[in-house]
C-alpha positions in Angstrom: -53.1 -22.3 20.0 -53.8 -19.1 18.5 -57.1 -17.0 18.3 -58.2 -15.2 15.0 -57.0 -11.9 13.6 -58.5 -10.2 16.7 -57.4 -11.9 19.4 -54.1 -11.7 17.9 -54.6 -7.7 18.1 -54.8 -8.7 21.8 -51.3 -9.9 22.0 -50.3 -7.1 19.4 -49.3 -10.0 16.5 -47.1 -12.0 19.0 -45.4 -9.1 20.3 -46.8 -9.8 23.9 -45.0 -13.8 23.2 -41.8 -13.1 22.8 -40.4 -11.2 26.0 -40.5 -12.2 29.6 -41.2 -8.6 29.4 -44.1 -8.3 27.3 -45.2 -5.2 29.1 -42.8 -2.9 28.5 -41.5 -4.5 24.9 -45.2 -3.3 23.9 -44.7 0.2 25.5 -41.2 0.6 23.7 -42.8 -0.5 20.2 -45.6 1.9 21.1 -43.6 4.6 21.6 -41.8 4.3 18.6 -44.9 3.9 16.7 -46.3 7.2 18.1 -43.1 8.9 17.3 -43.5 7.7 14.1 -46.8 8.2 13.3 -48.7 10.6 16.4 -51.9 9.2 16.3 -55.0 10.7 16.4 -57.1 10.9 19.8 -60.1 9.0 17.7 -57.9 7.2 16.7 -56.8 6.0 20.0 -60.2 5.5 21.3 -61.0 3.5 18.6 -58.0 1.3 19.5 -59.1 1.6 23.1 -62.4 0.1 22.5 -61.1 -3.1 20.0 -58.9 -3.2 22.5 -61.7 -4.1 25.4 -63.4 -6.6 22.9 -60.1 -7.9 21.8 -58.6 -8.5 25.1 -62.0 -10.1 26.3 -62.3 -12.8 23.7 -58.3 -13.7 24.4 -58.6 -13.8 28.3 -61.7 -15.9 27.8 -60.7 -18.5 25.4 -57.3 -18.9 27.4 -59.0 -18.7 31.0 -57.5 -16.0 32.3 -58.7 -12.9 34.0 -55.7 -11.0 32.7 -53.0 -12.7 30.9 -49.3 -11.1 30.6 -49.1 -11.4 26.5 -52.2 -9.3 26.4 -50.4 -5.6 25.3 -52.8 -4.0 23.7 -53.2 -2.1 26.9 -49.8 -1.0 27.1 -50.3 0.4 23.8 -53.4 2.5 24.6 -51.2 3.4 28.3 -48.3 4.5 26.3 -50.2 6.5 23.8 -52.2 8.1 26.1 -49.3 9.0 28.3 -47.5 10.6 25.2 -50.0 12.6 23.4 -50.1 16.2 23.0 -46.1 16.2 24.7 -43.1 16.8 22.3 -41.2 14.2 21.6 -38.7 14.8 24.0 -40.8 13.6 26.4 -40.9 10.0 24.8 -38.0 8.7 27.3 -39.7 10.1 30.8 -43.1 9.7 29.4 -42.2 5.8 28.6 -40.3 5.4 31.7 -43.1 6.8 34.4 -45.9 4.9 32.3 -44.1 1.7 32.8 -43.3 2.6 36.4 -46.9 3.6 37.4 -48.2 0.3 35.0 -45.8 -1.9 37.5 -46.5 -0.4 41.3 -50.2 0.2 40.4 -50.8 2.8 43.1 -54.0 4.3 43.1 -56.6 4.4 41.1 -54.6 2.5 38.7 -54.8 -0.4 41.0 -58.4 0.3 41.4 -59.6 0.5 37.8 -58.0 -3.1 36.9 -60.9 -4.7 39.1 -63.5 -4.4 36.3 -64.6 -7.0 34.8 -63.2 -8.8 31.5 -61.7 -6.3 28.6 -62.9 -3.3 30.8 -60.6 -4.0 33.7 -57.9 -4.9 31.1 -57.5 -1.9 29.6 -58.6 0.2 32.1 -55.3 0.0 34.4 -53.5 1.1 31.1 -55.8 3.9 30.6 -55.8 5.3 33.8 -52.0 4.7 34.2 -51.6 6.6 30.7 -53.5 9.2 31.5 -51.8 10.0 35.2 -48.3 10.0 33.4 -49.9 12.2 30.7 -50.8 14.7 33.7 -47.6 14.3 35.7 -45.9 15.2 32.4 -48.1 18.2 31.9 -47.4 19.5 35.7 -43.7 18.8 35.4 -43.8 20.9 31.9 -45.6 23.6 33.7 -43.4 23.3 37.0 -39.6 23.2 35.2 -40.3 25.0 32.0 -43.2 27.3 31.4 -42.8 29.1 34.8 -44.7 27.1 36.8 -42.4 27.7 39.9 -41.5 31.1 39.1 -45.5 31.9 39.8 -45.4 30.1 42.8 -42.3 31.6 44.5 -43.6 34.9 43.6 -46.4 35.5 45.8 
């Protein structure tokens, strides 16, 4: 059975139902969307927070604390993890999001135990933003002299 027009934002339109993947299928179409289009950082918190209500109503009416064709996380991960970064870094940035998003380490894995939307999204969010970081350190480290001004001292 499908929900209305915003559950089905939940499931990004049936994206999250046609993959034994749905995780990453998300993340790829998210990434090519941000290449695309580089959203906004409102504009992404906007999406973040229909995100929590969306994903609420659709765990709910299917009983499920976190189903797998839920996606709009892995949007909101991906997006996160990819802004303000060239888009060069579209290939490592997708690849460590999905990476972190799988093994969960810390405080991913700690974020997902809120409850309903919250803890939906929030894995995503702080998965997105720890690649987003990583990505910034391995910029500064590899390519802006980062260990240049280490060594030197």
């Amino acid at each position: 059975m499908r929900g209305n027009f915003f559950e089905e934002a939940a499931v990004l339109w049936g994206v999250g139902r046609v993959s034994s993947m749905p995780g990453t299928l998300a993340s790829c179409v998210a990434a090519a969307v941000f290449v695309i289009t580089r959203p906004s950082w409102w504009l992404i918190i906007v999406i973040a927070l229909a995100g929590v209500i969306a994903s609420d109503r659709y765990s709910k009416r299917i009983k499920e604390k976190d189903p797998k064709e839920v996606v709009i996380d892995e949007v909101i991960g991906t997006w996160i993890a990819l802004y303000g970064h060239p888009t060069g870094y579209v290939i490592a940035g997708l690849f460590l999001f999905r990476v972190l998003d799988i093994f969960k380490p810390f405080p991913i894995s700690w974020s997902e135990k809120a409850p309903g939307g919250w803890g939906i999204m929030a894995d995503d969010f702080v998965g997105g933003v720890m690649t987003n970081l990583i990505l910034c350190v391995v910029k500064w480290l590899y390519f802006d002299g980062g260990f240049v001004n280490i060594l030197a001292r």
